[in-house]
N, C-alpha and C positions, 0 to 999 in steps of 0.2 A: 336816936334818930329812927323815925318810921321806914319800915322797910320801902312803905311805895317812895319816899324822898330819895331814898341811897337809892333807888333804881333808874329814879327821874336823874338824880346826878349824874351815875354813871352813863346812861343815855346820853345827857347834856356833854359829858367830857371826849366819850365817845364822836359825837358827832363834833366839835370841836377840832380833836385831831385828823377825822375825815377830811376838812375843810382845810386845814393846814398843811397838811401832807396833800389833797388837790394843788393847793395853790403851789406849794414849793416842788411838787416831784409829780410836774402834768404827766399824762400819757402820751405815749409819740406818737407821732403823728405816720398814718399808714397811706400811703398814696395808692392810687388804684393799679393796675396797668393800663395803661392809654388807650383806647379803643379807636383802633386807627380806620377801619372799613365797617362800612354798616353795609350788607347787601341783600338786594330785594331781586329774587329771582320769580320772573313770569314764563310761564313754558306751557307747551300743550305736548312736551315729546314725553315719555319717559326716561330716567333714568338713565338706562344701559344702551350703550351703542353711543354718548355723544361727547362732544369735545367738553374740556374741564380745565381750568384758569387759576394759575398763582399771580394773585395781584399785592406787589408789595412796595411801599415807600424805597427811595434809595437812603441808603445811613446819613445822609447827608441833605435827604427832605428836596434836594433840585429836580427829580425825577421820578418816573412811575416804573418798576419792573415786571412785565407781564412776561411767563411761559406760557403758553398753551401745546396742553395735552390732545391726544388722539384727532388731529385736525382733520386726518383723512376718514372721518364718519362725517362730516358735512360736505356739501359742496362748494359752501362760501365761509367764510369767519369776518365779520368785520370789525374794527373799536373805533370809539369815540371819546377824545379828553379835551373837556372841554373849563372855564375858570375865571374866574375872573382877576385881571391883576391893575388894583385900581380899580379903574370905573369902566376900563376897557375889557373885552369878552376875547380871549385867545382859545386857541385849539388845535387839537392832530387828531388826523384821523387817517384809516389805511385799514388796511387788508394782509390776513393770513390768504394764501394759496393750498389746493391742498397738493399741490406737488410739493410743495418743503416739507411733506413726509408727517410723519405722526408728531410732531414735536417741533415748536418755534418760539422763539424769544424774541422782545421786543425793550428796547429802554427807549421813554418818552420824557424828553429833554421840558423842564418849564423854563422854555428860553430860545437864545439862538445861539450856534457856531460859524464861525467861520476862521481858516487858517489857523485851527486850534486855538482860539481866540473864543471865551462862551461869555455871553450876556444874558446873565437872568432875570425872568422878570419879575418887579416886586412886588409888595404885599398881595399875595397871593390871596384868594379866598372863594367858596362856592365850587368847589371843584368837582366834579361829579365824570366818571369811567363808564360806559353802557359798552357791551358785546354783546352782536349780533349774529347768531350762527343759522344757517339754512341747511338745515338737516337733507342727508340723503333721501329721507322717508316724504319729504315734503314739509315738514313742519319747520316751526321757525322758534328758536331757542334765545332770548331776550336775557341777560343781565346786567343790572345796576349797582352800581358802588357808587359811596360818596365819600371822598376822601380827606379826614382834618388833615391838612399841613400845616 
């Protein structure tokens, strides 16, 4: 047998077992991590001196958990959560002060309560978080988040 046939052979056999060991022993499967927040910040402040935001799902996806940092460098802080559930458009919205000191927390219910009693509302979808901070200097510090639930 010519050397280039045993070569094409073993090639041939070669890829053979490639295809067989593909089909019986796949590779697994690697999932991403979730990419929960996409945020787009517009500002004209700099950096230093201004308030700063942990925006995070609650474990159980019914709610938003905001802290906010250094509150007392603005004169105002405001949020906006807004979503749609169904075809209908729900929302909260509200105000840090900066008398609550350098540091506030906030949980934003997708739903209602009453008498310990919570109704939430369903398929959720389009959800989108904006804070608006009014800097001591005068400027005005804008952030957006869009939130998968």
């Amino acid at each position: 047998m010519s050397n280039v046939k045993h070569q094409k052979l073993i090639f041939l056999f070669v890829l053979f077992l490639s295809l067989i060991a593909y089909h019986f022993f796949p590779s697994p499967v690697l999932a991403a991590k979730p990419r929960v927040w996409k945020t787009t910040q517009k500002s004209t402040a700099t950096s230093a001196g201004r308030p700063t935001y942990s925006v995070k799902l609650r474990s159980d996806r019914r709610a938003l958990n905001i802290t906010f940092n250094n509150v007392n460098t603005a004169n105002s802080v405001t949020y906006e959560l807004t979503y749609l559930s169904g075809n209908l458009e729900k929302g909260v919205f509200g105000s840090i002060l900066p008398k609550e000191g350098n540091y506030a927390t906030r949980s934003l219910l997708f739903g209602t309560c009453s008498k310990n009693v919570c109704t939430y509302h369903p398929n959720i979808s389009s959800m989108q978080f904006k804070i608006t901070a009014k800097l001591k200097n005068g400027k005005t510090l804008i952030t957006k988040y869009k939130v998968k639930v």
